[in-house]
mmCIF file of the N, C-alpha and C atoms, coordinates in Angstrom:
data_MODEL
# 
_entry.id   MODEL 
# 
loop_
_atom_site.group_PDB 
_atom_site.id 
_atom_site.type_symbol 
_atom_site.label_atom_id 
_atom_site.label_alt_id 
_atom_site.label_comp_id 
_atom_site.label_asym_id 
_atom_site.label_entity_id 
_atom_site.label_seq_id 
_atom_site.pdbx_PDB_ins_code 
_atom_site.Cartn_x 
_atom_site.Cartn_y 
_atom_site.Cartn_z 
_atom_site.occupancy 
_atom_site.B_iso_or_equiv 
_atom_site.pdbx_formal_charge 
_atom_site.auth_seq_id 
_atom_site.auth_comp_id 
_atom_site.auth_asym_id 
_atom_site.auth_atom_id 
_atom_site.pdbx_PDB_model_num 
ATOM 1   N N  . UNK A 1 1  ? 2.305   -3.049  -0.344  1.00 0.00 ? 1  UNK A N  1 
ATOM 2   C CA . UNK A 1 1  ? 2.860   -1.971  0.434   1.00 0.00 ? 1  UNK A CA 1 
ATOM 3   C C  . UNK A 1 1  ? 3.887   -2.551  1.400   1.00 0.00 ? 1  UNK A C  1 
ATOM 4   N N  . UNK A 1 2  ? 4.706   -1.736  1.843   1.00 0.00 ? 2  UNK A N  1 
ATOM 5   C CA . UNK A 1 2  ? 5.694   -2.207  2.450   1.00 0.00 ? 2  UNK A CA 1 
ATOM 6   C C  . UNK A 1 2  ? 6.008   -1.212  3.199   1.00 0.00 ? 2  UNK A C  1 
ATOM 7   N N  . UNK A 1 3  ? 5.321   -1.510  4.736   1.00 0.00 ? 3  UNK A N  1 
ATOM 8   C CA . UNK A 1 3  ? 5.739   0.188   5.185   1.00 0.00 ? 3  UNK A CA 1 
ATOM 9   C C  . UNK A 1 3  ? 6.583   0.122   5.962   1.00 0.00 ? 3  UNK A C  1 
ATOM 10  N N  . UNK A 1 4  ? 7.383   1.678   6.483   1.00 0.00 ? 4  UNK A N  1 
ATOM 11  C CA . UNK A 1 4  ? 8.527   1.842   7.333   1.00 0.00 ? 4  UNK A CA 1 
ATOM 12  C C  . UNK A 1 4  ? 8.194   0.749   8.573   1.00 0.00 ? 4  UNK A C  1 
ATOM 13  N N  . UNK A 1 5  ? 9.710   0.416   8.928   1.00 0.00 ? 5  UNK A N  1 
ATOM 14  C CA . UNK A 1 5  ? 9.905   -0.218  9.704   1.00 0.00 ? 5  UNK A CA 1 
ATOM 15  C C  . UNK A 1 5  ? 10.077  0.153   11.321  1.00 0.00 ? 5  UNK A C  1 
ATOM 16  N N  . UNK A 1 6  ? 10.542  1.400   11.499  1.00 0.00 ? 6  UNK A N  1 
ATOM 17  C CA . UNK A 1 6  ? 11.121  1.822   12.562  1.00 0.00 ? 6  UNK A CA 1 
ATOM 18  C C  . UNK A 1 6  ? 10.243  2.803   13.179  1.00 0.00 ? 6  UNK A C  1 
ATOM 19  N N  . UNK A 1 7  ? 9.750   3.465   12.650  1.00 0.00 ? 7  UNK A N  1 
ATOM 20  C CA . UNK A 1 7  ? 8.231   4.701   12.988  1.00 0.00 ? 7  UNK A CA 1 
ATOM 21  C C  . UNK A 1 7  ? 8.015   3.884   14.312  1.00 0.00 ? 7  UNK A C  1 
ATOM 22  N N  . UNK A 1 8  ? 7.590   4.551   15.388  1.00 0.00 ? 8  UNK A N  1 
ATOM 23  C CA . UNK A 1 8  ? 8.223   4.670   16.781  1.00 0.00 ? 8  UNK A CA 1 
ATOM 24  C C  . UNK A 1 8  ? 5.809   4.117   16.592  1.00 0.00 ? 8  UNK A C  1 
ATOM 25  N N  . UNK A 1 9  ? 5.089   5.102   15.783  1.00 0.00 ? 9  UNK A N  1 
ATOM 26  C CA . UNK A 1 9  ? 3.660   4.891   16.074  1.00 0.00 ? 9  UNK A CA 1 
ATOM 27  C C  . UNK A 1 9  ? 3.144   4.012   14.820  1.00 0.00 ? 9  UNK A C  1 
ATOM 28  N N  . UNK A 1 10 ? 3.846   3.087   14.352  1.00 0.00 ? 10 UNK A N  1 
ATOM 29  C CA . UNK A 1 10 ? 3.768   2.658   13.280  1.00 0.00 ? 10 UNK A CA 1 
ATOM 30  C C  . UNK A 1 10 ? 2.662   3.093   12.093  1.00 0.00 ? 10 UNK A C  1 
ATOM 31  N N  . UNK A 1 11 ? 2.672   4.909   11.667  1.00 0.00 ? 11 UNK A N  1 
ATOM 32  C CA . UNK A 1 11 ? 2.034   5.168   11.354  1.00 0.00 ? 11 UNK A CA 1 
ATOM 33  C C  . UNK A 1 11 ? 1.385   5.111   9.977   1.00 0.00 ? 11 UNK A C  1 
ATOM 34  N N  . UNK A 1 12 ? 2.928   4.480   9.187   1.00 0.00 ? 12 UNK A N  1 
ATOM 35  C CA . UNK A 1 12 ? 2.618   3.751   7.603   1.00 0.00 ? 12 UNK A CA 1 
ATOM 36  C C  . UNK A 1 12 ? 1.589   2.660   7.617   1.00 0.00 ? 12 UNK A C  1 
ATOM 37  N N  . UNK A 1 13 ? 1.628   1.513   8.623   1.00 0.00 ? 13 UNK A N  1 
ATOM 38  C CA . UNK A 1 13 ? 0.785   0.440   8.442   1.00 0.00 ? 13 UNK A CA 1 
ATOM 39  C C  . UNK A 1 13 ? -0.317  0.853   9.088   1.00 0.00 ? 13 UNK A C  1 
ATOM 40  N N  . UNK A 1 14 ? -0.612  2.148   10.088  1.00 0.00 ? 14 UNK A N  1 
ATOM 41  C CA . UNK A 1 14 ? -1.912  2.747   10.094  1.00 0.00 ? 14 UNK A CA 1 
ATOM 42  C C  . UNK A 1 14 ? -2.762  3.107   8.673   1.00 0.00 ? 14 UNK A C  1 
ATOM 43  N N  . UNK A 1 15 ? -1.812  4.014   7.997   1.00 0.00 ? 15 UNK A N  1 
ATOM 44  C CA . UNK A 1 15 ? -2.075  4.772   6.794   1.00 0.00 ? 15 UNK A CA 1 
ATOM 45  C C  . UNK A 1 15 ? -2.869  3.331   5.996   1.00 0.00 ? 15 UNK A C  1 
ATOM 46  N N  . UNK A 1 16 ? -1.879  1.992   5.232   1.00 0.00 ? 16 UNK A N  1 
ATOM 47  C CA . UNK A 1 16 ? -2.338  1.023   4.799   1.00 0.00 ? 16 UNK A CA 1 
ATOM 48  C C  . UNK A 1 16 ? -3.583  0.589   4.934   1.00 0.00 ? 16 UNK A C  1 
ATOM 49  N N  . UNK A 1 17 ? -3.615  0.132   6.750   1.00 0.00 ? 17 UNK A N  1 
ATOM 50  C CA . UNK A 1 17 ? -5.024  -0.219  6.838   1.00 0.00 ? 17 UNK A CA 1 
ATOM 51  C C  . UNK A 1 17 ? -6.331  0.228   6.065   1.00 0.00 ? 17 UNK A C  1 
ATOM 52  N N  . UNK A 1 18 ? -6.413  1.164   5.602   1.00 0.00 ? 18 UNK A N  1 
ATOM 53  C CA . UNK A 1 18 ? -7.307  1.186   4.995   1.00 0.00 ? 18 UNK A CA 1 
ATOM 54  C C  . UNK A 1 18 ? -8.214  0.260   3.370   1.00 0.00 ? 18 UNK A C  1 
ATOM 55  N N  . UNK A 1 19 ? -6.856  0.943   3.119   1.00 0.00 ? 19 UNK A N  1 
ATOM 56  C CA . UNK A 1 19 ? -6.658  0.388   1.186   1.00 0.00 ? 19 UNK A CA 1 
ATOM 57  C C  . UNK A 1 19 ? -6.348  -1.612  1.278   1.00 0.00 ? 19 UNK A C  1 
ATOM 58  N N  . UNK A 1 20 ? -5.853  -1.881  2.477   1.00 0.00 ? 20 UNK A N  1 
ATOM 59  C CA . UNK A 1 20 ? -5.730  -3.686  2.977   1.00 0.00 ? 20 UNK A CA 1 
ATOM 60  C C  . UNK A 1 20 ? -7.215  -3.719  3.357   1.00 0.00 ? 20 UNK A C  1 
ATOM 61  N N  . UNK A 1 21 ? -7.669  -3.326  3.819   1.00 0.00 ? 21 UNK A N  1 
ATOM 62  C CA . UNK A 1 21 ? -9.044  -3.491  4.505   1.00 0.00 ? 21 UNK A CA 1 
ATOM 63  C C  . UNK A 1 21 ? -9.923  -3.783  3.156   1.00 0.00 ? 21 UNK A C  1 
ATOM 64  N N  . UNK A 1 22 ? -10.012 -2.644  2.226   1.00 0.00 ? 22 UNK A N  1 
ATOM 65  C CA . UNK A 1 22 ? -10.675 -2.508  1.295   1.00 0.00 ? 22 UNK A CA 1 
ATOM 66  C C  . UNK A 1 22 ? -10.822 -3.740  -0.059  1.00 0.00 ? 22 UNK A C  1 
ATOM 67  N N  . UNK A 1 23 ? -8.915  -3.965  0.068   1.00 0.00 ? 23 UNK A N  1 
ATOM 68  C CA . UNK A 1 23 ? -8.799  -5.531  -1.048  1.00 0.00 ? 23 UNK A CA 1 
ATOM 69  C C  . UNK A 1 23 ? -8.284  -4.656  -1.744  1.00 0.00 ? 23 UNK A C  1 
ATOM 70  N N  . UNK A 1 24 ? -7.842  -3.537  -2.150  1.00 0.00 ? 24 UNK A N  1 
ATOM 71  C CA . UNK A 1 24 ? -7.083  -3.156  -2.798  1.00 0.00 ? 24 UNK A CA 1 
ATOM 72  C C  . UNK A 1 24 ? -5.222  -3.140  -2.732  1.00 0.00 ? 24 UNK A C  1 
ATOM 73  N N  . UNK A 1 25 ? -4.805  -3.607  -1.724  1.00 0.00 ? 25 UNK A N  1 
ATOM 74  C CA . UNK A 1 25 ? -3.432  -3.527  -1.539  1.00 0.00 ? 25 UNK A CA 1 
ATOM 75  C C  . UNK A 1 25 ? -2.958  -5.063  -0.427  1.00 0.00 ? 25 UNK A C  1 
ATOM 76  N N  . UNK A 1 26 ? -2.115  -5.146  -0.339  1.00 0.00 ? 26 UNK A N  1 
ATOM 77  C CA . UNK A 1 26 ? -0.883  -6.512  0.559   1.00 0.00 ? 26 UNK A CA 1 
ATOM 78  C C  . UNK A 1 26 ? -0.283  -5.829  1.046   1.00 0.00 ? 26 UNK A C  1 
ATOM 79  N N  . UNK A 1 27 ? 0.246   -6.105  2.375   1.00 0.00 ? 27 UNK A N  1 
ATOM 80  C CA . UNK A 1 27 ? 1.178   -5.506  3.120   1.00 0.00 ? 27 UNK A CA 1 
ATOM 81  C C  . UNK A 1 27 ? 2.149   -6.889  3.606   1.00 0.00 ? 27 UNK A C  1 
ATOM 82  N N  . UNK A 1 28 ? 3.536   -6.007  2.978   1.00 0.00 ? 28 UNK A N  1 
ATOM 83  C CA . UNK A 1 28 ? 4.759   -6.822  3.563   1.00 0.00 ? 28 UNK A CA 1 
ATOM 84  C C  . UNK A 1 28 ? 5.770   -6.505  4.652   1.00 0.00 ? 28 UNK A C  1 
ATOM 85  N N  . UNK A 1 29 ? 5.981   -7.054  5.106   1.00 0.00 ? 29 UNK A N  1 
ATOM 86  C CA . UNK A 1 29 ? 6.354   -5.880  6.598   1.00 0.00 ? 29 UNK A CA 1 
ATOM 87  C C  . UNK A 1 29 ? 8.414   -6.370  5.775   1.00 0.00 ? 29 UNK A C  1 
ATOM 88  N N  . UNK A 1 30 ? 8.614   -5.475  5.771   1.00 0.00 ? 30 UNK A N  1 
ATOM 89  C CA . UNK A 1 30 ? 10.215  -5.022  5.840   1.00 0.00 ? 30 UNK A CA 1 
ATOM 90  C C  . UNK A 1 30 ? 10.923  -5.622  6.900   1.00 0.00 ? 30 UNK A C  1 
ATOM 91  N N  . UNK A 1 31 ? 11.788  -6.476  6.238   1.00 0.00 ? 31 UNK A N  1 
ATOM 92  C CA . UNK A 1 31 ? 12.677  -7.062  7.586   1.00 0.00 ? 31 UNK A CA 1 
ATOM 93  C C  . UNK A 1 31 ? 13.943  -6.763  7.324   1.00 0.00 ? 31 UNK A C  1 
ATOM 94  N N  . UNK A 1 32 ? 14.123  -5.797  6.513   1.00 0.00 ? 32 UNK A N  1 
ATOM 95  C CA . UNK A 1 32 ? 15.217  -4.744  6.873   1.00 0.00 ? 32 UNK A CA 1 
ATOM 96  C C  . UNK A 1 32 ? 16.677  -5.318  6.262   1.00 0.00 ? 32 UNK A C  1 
ATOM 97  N N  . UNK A 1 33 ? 16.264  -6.444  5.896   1.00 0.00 ? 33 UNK A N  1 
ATOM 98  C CA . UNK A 1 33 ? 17.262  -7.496  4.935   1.00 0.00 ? 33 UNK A CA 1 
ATOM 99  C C  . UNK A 1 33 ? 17.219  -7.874  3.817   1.00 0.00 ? 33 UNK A C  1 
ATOM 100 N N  . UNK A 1 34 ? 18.139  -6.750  2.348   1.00 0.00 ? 34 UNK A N  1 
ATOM 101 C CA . UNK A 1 34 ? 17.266  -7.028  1.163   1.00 0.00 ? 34 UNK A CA 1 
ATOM 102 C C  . UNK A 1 34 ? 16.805  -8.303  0.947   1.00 0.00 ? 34 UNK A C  1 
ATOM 103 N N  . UNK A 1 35 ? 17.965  -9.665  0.971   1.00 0.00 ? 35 UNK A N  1 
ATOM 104 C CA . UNK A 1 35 ? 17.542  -10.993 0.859   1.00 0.00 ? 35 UNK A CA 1 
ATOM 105 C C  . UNK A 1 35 ? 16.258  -11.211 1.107   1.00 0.00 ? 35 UNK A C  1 
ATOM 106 N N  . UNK A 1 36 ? 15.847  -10.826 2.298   1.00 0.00 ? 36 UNK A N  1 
ATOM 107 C CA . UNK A 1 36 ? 14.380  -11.356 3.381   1.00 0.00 ? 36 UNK A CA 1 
ATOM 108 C C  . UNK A 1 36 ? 13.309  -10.703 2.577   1.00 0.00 ? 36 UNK A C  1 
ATOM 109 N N  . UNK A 1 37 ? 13.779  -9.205  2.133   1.00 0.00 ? 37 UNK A N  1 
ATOM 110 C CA . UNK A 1 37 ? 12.269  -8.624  1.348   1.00 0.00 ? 37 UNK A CA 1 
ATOM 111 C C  . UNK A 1 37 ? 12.217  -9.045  -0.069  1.00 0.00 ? 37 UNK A C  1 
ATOM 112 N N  . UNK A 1 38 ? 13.399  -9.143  -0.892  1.00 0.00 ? 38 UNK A N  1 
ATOM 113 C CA . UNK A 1 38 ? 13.050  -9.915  -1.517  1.00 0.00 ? 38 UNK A CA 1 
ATOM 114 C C  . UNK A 1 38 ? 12.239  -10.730 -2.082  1.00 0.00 ? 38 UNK A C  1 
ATOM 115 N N  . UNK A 1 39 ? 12.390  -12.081 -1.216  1.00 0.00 ? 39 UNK A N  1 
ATOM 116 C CA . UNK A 1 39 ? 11.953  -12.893 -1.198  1.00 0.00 ? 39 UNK A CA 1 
ATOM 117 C C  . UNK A 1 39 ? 10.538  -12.821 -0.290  1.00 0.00 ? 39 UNK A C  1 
ATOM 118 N N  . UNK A 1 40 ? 10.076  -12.098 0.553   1.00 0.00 ? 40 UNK A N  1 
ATOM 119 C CA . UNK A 1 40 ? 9.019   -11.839 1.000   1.00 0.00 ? 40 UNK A CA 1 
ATOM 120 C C  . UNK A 1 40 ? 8.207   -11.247 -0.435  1.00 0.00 ? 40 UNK A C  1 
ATOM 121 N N  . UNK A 1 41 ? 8.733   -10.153 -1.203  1.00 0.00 ? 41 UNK A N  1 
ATOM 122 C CA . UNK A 1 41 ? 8.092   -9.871  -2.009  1.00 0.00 ? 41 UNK A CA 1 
ATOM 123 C C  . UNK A 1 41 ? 7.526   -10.394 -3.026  1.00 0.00 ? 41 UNK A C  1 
ATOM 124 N N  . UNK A 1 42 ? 8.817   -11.543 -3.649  1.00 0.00 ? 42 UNK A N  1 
ATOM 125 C CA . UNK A 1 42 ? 7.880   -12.397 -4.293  1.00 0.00 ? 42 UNK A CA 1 
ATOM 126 C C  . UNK A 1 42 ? 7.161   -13.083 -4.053  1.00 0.00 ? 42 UNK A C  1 
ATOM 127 N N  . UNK A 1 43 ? 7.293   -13.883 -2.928  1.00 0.00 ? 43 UNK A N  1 
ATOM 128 C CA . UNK A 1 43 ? 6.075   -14.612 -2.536  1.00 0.00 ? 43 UNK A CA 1 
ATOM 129 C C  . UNK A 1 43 ? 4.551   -14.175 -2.550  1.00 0.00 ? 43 UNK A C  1 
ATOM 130 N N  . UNK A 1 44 ? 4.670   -12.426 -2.248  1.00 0.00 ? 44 UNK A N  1 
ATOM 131 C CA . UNK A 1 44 ? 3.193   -11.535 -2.186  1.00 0.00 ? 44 UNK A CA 1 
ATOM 132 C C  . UNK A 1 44 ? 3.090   -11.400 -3.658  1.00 0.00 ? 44 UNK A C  1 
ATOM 133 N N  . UNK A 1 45 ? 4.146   -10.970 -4.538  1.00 0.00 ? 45 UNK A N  1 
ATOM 134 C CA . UNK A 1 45 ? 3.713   -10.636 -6.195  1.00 0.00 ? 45 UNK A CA 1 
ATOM 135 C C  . UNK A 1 45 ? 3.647   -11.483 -6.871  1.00 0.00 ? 45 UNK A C  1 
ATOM 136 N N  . UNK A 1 46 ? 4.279   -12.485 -6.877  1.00 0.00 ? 46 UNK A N  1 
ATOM 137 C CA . UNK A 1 46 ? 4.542   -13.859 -8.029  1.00 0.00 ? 46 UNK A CA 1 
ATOM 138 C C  . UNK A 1 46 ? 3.227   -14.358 -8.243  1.00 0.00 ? 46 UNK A C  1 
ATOM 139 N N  . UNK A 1 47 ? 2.131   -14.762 -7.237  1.00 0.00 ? 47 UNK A N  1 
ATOM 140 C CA . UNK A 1 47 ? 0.907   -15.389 -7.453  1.00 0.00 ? 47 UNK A CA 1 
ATOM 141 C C  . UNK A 1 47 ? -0.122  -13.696 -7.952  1.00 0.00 ? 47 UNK A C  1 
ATOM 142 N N  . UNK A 1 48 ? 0.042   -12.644 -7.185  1.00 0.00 ? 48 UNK A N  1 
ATOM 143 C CA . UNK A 1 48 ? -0.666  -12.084 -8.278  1.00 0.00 ? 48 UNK A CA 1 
ATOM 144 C C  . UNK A 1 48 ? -0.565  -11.616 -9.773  1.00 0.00 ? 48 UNK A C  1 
ATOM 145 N N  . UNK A 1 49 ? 0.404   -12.169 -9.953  1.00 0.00 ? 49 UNK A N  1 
ATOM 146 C CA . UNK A 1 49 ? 0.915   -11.984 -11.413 1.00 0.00 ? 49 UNK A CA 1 
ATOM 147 C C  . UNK A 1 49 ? 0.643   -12.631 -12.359 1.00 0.00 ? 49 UNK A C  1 
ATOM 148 N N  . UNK A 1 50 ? 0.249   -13.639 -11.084 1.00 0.00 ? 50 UNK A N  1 
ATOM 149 C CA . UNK A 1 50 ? -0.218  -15.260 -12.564 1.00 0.00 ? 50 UNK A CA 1 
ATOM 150 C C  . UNK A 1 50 ? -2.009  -15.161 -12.102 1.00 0.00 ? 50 UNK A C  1 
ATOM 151 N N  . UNK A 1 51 ? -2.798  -14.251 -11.508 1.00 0.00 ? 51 UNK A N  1 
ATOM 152 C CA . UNK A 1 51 ? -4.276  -14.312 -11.350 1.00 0.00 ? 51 UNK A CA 1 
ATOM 153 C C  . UNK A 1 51 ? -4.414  -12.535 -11.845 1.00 0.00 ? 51 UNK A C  1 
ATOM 154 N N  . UNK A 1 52 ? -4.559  -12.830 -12.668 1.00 0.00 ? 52 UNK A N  1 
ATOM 155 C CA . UNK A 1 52 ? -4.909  -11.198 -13.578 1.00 0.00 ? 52 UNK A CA 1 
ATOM 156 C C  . UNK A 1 52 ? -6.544  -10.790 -13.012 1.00 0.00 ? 52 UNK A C  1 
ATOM 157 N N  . UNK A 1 53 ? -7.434  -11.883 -12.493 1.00 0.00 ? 53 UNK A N  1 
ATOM 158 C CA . UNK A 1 53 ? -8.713  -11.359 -11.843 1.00 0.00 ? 53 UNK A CA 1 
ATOM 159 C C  . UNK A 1 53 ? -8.558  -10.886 -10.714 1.00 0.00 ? 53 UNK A C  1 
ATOM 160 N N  . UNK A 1 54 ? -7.632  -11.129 -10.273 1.00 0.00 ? 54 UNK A N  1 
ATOM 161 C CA . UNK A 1 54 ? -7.665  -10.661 -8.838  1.00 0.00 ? 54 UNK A CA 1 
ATOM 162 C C  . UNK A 1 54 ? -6.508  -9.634  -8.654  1.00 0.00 ? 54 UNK A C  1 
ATOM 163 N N  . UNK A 1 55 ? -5.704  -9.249  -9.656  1.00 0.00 ? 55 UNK A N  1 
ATOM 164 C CA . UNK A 1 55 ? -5.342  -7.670  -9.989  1.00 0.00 ? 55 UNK A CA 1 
ATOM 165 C C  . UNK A 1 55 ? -6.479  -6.942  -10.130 1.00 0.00 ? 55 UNK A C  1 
ATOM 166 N N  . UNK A 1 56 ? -7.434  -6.971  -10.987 1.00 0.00 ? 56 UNK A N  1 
ATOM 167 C CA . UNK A 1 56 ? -8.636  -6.495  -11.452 1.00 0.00 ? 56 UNK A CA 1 
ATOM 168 C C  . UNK A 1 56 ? -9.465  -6.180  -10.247 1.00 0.00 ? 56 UNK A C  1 
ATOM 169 N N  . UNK A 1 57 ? -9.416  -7.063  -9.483  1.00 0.00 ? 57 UNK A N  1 
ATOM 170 C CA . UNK A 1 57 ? -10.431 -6.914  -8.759  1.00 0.00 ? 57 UNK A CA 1 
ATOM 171 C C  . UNK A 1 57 ? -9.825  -6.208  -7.304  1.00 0.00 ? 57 UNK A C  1 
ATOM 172 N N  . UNK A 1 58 ? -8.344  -6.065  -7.041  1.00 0.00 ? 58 UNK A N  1 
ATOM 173 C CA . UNK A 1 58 ? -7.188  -5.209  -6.304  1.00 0.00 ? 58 UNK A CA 1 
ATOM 174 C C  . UNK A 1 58 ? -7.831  -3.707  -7.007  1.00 0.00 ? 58 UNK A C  1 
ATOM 175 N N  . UNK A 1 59 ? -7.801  -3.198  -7.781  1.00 0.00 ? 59 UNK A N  1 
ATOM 176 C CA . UNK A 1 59 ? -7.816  -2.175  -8.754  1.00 0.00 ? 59 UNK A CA 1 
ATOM 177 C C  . UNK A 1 59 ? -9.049  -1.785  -8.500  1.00 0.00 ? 59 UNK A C  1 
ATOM 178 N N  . UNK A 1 60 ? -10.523 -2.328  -8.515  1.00 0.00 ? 60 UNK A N  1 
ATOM 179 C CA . UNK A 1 60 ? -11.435 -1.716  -8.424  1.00 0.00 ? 60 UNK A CA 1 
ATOM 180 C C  . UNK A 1 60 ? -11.611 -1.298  -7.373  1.00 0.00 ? 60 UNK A C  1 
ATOM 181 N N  . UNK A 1 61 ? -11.223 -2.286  -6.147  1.00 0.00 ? 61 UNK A N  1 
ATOM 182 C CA . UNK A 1 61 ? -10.913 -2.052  -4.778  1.00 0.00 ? 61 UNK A CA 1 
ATOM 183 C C  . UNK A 1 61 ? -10.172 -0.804  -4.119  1.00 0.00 ? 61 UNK A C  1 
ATOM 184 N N  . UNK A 1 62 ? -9.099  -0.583  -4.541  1.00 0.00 ? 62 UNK A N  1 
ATOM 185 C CA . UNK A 1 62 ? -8.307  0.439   -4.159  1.00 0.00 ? 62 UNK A CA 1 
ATOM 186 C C  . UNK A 1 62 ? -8.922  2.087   -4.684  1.00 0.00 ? 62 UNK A C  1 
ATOM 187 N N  . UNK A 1 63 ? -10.185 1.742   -6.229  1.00 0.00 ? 63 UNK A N  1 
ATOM 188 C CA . UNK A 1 63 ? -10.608 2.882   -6.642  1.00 0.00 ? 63 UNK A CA 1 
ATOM 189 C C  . UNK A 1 63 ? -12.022 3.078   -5.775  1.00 0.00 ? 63 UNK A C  1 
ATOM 190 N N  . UNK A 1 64 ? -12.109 2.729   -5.355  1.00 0.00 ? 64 UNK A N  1 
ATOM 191 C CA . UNK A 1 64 ? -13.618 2.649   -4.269  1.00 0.00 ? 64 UNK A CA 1 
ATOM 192 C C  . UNK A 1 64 ? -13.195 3.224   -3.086  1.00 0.00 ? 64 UNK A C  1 
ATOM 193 N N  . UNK A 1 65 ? -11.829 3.087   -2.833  1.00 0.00 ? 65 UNK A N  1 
ATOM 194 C CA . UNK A 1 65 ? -11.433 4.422   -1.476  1.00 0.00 ? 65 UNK A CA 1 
ATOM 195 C C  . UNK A 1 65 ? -10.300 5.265   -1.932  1.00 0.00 ? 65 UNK A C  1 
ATOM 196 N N  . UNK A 1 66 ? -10.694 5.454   -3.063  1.00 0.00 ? 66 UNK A N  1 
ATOM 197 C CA . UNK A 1 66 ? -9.428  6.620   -3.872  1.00 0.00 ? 66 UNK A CA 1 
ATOM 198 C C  . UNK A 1 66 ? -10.109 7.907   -3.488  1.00 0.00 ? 66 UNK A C  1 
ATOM 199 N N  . UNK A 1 67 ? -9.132  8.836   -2.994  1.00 0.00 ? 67 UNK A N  1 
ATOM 200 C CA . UNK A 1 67 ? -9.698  10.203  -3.392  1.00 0.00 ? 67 UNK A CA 1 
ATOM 201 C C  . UNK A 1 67 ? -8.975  11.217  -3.905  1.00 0.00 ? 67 UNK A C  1 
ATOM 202 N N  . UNK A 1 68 ? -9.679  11.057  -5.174  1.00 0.00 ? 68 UNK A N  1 
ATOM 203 C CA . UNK A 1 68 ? -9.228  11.922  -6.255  1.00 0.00 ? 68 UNK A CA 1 
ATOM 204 C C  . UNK A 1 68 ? -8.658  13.269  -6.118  1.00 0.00 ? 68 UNK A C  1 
ATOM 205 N N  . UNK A 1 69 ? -7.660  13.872  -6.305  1.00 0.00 ? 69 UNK A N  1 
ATOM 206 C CA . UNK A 1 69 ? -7.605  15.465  -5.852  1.00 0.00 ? 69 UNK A CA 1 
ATOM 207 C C  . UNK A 1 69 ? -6.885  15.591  -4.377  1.00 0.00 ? 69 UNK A C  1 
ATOM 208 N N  . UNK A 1 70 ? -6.491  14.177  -3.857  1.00 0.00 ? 70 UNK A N  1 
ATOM 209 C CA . UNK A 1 70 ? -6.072  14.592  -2.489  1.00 0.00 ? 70 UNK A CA 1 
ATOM 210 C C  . UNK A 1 70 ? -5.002  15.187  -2.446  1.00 0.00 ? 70 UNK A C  1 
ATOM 211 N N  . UNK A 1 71 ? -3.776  15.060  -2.958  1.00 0.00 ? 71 UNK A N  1 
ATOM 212 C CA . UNK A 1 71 ? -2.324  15.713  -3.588  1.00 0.00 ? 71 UNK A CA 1 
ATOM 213 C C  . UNK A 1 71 ? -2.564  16.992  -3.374  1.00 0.00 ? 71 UNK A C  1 
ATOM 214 N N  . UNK A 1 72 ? -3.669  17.680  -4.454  1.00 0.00 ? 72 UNK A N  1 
ATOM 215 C CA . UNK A 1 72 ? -3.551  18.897  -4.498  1.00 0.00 ? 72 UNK A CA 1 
ATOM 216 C C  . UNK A 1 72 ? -4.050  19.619  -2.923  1.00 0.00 ? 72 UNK A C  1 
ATOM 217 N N  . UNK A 1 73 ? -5.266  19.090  -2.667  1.00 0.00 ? 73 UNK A N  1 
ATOM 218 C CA . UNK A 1 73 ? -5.912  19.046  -1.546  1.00 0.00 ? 73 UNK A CA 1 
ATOM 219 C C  . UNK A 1 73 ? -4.947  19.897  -0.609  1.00 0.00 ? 73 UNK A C  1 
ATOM 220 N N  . UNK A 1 74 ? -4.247  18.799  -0.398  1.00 0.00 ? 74 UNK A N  1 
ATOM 221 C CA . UNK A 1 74 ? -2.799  18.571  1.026   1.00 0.00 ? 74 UNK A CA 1 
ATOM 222 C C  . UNK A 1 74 ? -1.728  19.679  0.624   1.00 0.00 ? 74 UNK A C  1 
ATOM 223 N N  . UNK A 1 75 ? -1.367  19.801  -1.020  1.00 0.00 ? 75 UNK A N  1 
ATOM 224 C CA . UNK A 1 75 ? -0.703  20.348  -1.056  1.00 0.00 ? 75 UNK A CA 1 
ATOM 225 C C  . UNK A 1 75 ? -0.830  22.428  -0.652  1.00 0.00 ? 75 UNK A C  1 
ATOM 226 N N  . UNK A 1 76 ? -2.295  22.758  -1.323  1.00 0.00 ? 76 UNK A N  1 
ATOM 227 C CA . UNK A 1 76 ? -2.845  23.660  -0.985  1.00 0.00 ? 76 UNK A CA 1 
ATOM 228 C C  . UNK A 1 76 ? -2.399  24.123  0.639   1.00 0.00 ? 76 UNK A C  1 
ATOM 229 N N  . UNK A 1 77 ? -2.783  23.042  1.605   1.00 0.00 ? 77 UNK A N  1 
ATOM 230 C CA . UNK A 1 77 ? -3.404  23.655  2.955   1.00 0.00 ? 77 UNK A CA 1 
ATOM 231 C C  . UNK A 1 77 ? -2.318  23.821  3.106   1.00 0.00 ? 77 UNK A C  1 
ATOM 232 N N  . UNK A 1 78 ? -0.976  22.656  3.030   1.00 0.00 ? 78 UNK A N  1 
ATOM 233 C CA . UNK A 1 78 ? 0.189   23.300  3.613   1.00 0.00 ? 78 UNK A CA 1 
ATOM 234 C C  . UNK A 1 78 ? 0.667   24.696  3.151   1.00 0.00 ? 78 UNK A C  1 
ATOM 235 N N  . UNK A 1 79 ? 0.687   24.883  1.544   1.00 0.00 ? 79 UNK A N  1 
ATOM 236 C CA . UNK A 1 79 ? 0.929   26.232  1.372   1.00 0.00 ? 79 UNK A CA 1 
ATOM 237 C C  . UNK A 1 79 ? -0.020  27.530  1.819   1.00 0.00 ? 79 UNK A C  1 
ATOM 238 N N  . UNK A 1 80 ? -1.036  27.090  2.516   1.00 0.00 ? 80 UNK A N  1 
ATOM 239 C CA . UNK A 1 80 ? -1.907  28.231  3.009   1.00 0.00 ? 80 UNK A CA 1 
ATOM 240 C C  . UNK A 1 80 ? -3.062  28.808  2.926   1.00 0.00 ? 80 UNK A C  1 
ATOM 241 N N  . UNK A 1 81 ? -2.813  27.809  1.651   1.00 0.00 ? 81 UNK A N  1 
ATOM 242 C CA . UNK A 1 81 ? -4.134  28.502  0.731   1.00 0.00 ? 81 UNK A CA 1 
ATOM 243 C C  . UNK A 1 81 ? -5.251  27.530  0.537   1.00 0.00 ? 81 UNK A C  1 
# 
């Protein structure tokens, strides 16, 4: 994940915390310089690319605080219903 940079309550890397907490996700903080993310990024993807267990085990992680149906959920209340 790579969340906004400028959000005044940094409320993307609030949102993250969770799914980082869990072992399902990495957080790269945006330095606002493609060069810099870039290369920040590979450094976070390149090694999980070459450990396929620990994708696997990202994946089960992130499905252990998934909630299914939230889309519609959210989308509902805003429309009213």
């Amino acid at each position: 994940l790579m969340p906004y940079p400028y959000h005044r309550d940094r409320q993307q890397w609030l949102n993250a915390e969770e799914l980082v907490s869990a072992g399902g996700a990495l957080v790269v903080a945006d330095r606002t310089d493609p060069k810099l993310n870039a290369s920040a990024l590979g450094s976070a993807l390149l090694p999980l690319l070459r450990e396929p267990g620990r994708l696997e085990a990202m994946r089960r992680a992130s499905a252990s605080v998934s909630r299914p149906g939230a889309a519609e959920i959210v989308a509902r209340w805003l429309a009213g219903g």
